[in-house]
Every structure is written in structure tokens, then in C-alpha cells.
Z-matrix of the N, CA and C atoms (Angstrom, degrees):
N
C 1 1.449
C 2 1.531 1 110.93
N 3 1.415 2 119.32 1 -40.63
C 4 1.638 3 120.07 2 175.21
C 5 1.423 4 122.55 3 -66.61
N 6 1.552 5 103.92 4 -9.80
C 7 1.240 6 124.33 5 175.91
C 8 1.833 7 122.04 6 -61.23
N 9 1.881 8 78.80 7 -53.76
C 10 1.661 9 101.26 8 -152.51
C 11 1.953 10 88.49 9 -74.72
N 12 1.497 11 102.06 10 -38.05
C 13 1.714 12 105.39 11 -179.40
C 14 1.907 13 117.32 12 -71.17
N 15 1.402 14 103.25 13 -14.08
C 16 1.298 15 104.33 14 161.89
C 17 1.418 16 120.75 15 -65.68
N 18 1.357 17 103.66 16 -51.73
C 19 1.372 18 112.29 17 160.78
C 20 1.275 19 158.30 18 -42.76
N 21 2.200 20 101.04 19 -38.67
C 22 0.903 21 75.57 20 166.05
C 23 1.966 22 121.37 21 -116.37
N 24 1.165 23 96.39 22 35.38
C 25 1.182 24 117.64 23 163.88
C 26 1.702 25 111.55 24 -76.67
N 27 1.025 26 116.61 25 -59.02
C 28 2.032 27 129.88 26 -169.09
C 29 1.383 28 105.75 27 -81.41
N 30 1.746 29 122.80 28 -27.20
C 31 1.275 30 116.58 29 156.90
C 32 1.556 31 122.76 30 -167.42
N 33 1.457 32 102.07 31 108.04
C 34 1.246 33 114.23 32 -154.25
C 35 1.684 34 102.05 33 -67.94
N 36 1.201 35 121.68 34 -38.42
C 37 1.457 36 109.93 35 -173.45
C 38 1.789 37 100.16 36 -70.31
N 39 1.116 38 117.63 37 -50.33
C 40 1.531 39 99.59 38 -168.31
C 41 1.707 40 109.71 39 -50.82
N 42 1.688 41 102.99 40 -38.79
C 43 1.619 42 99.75 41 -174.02
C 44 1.479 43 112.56 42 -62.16
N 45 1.400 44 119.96 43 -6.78
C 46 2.041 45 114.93 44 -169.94
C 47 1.934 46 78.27 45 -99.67
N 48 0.703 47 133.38 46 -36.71
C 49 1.577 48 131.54 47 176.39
C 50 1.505 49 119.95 48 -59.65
N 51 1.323 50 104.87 49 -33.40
C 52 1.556 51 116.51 50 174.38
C 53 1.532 52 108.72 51 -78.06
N 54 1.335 53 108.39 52 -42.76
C 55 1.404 54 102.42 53 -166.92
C 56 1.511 55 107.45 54 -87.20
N 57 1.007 56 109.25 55 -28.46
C 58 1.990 57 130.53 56 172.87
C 59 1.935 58 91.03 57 -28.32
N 60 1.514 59 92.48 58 -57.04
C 61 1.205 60 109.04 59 -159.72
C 62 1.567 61 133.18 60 -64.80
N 63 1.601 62 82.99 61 -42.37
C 64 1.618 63 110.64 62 166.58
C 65 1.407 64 116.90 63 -39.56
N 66 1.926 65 98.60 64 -64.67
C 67 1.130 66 127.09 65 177.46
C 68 1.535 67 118.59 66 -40.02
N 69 1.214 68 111.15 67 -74.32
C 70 1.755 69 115.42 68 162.40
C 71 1.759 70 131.85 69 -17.66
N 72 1.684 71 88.50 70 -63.41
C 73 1.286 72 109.43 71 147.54
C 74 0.858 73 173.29 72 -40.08
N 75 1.967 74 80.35 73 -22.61
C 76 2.107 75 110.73 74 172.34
C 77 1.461 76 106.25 75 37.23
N 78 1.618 77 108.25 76 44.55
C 79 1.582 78 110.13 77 161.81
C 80 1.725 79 102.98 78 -121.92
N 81 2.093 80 89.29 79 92.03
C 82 1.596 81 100.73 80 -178.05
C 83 1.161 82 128.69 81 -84.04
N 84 1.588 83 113.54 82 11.68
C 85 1.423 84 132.16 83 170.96
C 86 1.422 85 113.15 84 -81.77
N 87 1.293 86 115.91 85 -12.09
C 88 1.454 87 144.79 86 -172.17
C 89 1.423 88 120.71 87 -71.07
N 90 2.033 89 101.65 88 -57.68
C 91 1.306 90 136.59 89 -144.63
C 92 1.288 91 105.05 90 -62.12
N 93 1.322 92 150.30 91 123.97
C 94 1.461 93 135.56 92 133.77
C 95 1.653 94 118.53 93 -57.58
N 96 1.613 95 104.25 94 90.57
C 97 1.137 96 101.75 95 -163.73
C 98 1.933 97 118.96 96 -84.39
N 99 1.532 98 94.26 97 -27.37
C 100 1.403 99 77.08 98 155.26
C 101 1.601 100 135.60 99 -92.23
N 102 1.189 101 101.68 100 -3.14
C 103 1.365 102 100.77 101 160.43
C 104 1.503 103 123.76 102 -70.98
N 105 1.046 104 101.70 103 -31.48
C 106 1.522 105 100.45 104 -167.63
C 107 2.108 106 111.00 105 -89.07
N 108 1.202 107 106.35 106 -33.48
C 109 1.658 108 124.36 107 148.60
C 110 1.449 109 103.97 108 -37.10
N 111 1.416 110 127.65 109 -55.80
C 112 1.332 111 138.85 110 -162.31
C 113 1.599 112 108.76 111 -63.38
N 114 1.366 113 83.39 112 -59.87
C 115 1.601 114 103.31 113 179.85
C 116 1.938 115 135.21 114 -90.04
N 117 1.525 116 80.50 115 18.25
C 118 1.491 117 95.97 116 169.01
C 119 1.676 118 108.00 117 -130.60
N 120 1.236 119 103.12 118 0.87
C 121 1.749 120 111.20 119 162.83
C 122 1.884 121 104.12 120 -93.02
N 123 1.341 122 103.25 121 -28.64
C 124 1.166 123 85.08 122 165.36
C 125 1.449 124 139.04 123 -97.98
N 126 1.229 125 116.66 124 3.25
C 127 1.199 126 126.56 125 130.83
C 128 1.151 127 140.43 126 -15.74
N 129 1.305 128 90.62 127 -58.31
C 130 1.750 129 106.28 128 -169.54
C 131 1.553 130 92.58 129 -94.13
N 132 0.936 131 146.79 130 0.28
C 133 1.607 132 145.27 131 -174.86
C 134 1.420 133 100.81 132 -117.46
N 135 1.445 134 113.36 133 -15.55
C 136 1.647 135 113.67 134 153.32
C 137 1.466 136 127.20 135 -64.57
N 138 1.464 137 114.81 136 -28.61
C 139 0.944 138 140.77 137 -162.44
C 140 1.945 139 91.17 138 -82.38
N 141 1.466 140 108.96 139 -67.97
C 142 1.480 141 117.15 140 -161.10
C 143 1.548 142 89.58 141 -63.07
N 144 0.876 143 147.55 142 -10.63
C 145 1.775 144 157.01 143 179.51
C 146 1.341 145 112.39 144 -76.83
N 147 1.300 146 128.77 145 -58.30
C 148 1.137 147 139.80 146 165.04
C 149 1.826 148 114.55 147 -54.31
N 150 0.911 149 101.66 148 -48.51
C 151 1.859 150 118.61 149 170.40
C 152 1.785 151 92.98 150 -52.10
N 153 1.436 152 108.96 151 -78.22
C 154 1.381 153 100.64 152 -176.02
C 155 1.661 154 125.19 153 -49.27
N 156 1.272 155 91.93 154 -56.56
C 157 1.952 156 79.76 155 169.12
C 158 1.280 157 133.39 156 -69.23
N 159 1.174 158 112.96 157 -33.74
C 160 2.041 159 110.02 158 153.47
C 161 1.458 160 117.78 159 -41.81
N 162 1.243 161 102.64 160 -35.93
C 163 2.008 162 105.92 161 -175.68
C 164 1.522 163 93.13 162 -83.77
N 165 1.068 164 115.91 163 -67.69
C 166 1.797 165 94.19 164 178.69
C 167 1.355 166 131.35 165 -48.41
N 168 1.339 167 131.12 166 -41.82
C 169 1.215 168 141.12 167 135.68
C 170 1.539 169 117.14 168 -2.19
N 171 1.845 170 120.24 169 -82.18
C 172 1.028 171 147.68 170 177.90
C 173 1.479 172 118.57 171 -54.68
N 174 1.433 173 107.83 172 -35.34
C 175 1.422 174 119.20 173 172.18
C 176 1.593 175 125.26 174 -68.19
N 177 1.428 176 79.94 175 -37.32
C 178 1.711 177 100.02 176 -175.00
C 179 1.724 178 104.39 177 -73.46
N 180 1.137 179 133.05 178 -14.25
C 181 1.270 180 133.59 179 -156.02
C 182 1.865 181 83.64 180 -120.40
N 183 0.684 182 137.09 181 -62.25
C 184 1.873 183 140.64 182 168.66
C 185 1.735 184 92.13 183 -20.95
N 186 1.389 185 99.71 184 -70.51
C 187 1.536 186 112.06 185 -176.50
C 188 1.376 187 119.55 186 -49.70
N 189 1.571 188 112.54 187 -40.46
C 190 1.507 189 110.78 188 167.53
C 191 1.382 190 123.91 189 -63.15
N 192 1.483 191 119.13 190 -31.95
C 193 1.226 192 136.28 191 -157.96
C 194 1.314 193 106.76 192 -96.08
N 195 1.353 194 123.26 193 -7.33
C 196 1.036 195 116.56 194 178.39
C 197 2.141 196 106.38 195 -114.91
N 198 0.930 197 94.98 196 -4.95
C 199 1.551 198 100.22 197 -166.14
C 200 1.381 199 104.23 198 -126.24
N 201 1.202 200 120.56 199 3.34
C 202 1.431 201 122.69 200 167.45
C 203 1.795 202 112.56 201 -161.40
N 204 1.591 203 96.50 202 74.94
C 205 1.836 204 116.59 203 -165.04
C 206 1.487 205 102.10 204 -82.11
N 207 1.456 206 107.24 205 -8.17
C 208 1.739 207 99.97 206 176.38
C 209 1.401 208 104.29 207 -86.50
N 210 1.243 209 129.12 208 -20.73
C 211 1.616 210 133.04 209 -170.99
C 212 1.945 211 109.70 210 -108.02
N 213 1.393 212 103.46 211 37.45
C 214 1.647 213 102.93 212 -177.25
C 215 1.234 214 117.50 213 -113.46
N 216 1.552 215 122.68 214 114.98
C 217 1.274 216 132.47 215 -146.60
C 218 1.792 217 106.25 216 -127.26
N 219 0.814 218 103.44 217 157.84
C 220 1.642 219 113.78 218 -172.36
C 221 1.811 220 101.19 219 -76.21
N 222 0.985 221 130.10 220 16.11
C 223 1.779 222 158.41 221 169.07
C 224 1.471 223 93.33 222 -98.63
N 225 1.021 224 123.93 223 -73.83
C 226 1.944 225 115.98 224 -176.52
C 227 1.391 226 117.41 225 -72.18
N 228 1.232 227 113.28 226 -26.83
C 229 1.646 228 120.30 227 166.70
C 230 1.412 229 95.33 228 -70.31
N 231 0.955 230 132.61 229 -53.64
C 232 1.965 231 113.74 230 -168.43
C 233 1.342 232 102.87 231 -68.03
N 234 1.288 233 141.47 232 -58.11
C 235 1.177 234 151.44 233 148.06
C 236 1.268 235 101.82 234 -0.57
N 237 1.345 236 133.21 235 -126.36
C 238 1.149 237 128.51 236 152.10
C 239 1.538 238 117.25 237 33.64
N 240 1.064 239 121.17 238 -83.71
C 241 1.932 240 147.97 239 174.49
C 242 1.559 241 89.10 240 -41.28
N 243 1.323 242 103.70 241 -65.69
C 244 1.784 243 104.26 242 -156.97
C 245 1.466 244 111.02 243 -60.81
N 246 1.614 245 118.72 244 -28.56
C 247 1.519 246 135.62 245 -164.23
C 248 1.653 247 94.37 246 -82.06
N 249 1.447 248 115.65 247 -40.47
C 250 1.101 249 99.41 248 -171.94
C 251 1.574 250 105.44 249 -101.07
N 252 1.012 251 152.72 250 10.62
C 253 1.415 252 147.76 251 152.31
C 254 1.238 253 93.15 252 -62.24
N 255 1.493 254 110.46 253 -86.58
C 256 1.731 255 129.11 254 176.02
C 257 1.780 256 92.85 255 3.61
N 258 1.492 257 117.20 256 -80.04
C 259 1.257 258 126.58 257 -173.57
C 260 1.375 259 144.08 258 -41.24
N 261 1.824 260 85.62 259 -33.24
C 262 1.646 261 101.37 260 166.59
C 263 1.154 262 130.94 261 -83.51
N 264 1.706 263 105.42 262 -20.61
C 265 1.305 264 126.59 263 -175.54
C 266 1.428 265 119.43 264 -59.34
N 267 1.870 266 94.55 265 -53.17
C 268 1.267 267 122.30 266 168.27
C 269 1.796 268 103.73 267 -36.64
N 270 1.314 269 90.97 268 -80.24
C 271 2.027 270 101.64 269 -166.67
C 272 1.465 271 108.95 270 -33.84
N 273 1.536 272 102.34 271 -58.21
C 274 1.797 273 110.12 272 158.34
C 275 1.226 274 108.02 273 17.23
N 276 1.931 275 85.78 274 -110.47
C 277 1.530 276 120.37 275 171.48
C 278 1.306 277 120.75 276 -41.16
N 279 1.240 278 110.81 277 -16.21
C 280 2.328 279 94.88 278 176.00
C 281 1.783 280 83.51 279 -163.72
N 282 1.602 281 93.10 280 93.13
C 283 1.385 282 101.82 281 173.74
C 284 1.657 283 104.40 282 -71.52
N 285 1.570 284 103.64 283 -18.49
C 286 1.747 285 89.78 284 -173.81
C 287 2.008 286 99.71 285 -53.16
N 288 1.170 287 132.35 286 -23.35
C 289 0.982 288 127.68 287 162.92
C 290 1.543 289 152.94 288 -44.32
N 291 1.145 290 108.61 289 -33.48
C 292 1.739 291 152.74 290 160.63
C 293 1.467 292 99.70 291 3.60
N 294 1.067 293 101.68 292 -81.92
C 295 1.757 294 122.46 293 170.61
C 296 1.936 295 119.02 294 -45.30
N 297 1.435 296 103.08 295 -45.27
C 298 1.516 297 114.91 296 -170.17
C 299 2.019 298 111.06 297 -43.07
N 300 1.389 299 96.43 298 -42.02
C 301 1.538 300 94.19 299 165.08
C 302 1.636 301 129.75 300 -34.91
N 303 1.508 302 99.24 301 -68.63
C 304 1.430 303 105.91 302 166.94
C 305 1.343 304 132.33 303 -60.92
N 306 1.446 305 101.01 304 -11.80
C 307 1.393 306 97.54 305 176.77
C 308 1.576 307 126.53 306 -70.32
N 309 1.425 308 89.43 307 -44.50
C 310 1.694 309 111.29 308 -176.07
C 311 1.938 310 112.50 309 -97.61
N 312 1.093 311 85.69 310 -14.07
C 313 2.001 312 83.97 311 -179.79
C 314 1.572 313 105.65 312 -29.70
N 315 1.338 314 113.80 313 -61.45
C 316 1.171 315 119.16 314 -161.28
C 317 1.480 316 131.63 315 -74.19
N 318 1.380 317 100.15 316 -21.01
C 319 1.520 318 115.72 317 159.07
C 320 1.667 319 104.77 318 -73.11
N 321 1.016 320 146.84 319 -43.93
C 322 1.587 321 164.85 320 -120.87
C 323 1.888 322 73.39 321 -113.72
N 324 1.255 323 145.83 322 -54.74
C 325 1.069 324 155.51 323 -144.80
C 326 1.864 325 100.51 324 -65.65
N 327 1.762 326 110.58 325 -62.72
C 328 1.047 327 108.61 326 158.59
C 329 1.542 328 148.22 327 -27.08
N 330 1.350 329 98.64 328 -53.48
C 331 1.618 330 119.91 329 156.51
C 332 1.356 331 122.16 330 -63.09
N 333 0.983 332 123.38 331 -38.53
C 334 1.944 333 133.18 332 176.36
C 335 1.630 334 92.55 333 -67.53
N 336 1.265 335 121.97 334 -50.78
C 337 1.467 336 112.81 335 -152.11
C 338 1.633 337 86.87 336 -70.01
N 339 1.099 338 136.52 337 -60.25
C 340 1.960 339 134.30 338 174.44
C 341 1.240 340 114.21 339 -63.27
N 342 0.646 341 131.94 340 60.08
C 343 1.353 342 149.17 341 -146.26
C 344 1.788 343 109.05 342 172.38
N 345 1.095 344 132.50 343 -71.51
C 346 1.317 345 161.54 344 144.92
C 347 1.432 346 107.50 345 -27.65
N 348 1.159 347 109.26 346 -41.27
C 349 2.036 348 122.01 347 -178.80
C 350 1.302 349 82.60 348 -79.75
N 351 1.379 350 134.80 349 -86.92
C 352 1.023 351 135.65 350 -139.78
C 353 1.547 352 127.09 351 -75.84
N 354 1.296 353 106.31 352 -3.89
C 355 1.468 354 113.20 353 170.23
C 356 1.350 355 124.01 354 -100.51
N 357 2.179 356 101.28 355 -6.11
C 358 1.519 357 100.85 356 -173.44
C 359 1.357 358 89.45 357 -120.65
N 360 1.458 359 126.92 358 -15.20
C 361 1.332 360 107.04 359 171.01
C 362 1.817 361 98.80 360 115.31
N 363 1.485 362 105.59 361 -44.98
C 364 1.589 363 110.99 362 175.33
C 365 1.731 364 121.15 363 -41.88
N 366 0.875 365 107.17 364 151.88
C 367 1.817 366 112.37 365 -173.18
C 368 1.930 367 82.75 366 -76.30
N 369 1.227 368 95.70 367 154.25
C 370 1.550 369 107.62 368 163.91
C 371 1.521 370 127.40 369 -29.96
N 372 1.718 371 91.81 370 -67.60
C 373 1.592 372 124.98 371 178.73
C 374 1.670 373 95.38 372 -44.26
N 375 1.285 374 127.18 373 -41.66
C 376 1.665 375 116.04 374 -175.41
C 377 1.739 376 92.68 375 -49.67
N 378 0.884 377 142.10 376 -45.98
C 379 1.454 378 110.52 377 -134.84
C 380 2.130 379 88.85 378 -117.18
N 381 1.149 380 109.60 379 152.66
C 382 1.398 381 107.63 380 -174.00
C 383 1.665 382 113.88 381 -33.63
N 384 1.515 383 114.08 382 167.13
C 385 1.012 384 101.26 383 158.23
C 386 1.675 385 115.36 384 -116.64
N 387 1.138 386 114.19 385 26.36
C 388 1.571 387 136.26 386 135.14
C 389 0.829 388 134.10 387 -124.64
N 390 1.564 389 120.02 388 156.32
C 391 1.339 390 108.39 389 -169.10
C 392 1.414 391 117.66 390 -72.19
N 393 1.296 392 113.29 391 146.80
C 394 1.308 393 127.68 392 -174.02
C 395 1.859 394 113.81 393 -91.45
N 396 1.728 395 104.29 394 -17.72
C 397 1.611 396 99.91 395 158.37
C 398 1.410 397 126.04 396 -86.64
N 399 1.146 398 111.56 397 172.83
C 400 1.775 399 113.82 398 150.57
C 401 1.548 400 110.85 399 -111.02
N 402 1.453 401 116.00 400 154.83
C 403 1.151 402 121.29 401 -164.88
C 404 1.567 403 117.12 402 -66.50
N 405 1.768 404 113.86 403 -14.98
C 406 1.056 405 96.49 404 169.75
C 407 1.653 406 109.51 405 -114.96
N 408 1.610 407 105.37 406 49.29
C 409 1.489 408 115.75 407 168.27
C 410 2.052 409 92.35 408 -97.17
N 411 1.199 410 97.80 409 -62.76
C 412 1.637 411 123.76 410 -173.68
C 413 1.410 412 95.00 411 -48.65
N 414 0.878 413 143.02 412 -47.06
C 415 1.355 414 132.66 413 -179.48
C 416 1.605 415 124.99 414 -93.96
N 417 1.295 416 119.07 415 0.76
C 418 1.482 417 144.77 416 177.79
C 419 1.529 418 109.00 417 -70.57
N 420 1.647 419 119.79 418 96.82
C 421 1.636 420 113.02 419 -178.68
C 422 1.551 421 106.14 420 -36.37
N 423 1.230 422 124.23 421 -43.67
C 424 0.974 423 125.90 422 -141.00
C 425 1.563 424 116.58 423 -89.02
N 426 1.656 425 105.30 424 -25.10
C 427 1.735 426 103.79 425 -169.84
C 428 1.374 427 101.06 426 -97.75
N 429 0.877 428 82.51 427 157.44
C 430 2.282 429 116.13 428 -174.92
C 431 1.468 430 87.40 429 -140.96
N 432 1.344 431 115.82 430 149.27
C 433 1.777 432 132.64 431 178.94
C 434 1.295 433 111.18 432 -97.74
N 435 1.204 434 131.62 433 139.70
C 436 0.968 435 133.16 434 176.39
C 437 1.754 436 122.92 435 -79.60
N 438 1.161 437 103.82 436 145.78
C 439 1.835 438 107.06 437 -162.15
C 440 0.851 439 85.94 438 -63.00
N 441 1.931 440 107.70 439 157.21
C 442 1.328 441 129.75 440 -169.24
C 443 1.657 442 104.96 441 -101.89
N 444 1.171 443 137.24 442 168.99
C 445 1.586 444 111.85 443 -157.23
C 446 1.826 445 90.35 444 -138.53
């Protein structure tokens, strides 16, 4: 056991290779089982990570596109497209997820808006200080916001 935790401290890819292996092997005398518990929860919190930064990402570009319609380029439209496939793809694969969007949009919202300042140049205060979508606007192939006037 001091072995398998040497390991996977000094080298994490060989240790997911060792245990990969174990595993296959159904040799559970083998297993670093809390390591591997550890590191298959984080997995899945890799997963809710990727969700969150695609929505900030996606938000931040909504926010551009709507608050700066003279500077909107077929670069923020793919963007956009890619963030939200990316997103569905995700839910797809681990529908236990489905919901996780709405959960965090609005935290994720904060980050888009600095984010949103800083790529258009606008002070913060330009852009709401809530969000101005709903989660199933932001995730809608279809909507783009209308310029702000």
C-alpha cells in the first residue's frame, strides 16, 4: 500500500496505469482504493468544471454580442456554437447533470461580466449587474441578444 501511495504522488500517470490495470485484472488486493475513489470523484468534478467554464466563456461572448453589435464577427458566433454544443454534449454523456447548468449560471455570470469588461474594453458597470439571460436563453442554438441601444 506505501508503495501504490508513493506512486501516486511521484507519478501520477504511471499510478492511473497501474491501477487501470489492477482493475481489469480484478486483482483487489492490488487496488489503491482510496485513491482511486478519490480520483474518480474527481473526474466527475472535472466534468462539472468544464460545464462551468464553457458557461462563463459563452456568457461572456452573449455579453459582447449584445453590448458591442458593431464589433460581431463570425469568431464570436462560432464561439458561442462551440460553447454551447460543448455543453450539450457534456449533459449527453452524464444526464445525471441536466439540471447543473441552472444551478451555477448565475455564479458563472459574475465571471463573464470581467471577462466581458475586459475583452471589450467597457467598465464593468456597462453590462448588467445580473444576468440579463435565462439559462435556457444561454443554452438555446438558436438565440443571439439583441443590441443594447
Amino acid at each position: 500500500m506505501l508503495k501504490q501511495q508513493l506512486l501516486y504522488t511521484s507519478d501520477f500517470y504511471a499510478w492511473t496505469q497501474d491501477q487501470a490495470g489492477k482493475l481489469r485484472a480484478r486483482a483487489h488486493n492490488g487496488i489503491d482504493w482510496d485513491g482511486t475513489a478519490e480520483e474518480i470523484e474527481g473526474l466527475g468534478d472535472a466534468v462539472r468544471n468544464e460545464i462551468e467554464g464553457r458557461l462563463a466563456v459563452l456568457i461572456a461572448h452573449l455579453l459582447k454580442w449584445q453590448f458591442q453589435p458593431e464589433r460581431r464577427s463570425n469568431n464570436w458566433k462560432a464561439t458561442i456554437l462551440e460553447q454551447r454544443t460543448r455543453i450539450a454534449k457534456r449533459l449527453r454523456q452524464s444526464p445525471s447533470l441536466k439540471s447543473y447548468p441552472s444551478e451555477v449560471y448565475l455564479d458563472e455570470y459574475a465571471l463573464a461580466r470581467l471577462t466581458a469588461s475586459g475583452d471589450t474594453g467597457l467598465v464593468e458597470g456597462s453590462f448588467p449587474a445580473d444576468c440579463p439571460f435565462t439559462i435556457e436563453d444561454i443554452l438555446d442554438i438558436e438565440f443571439y441578444p439583441e443590441a443594447m441601444a
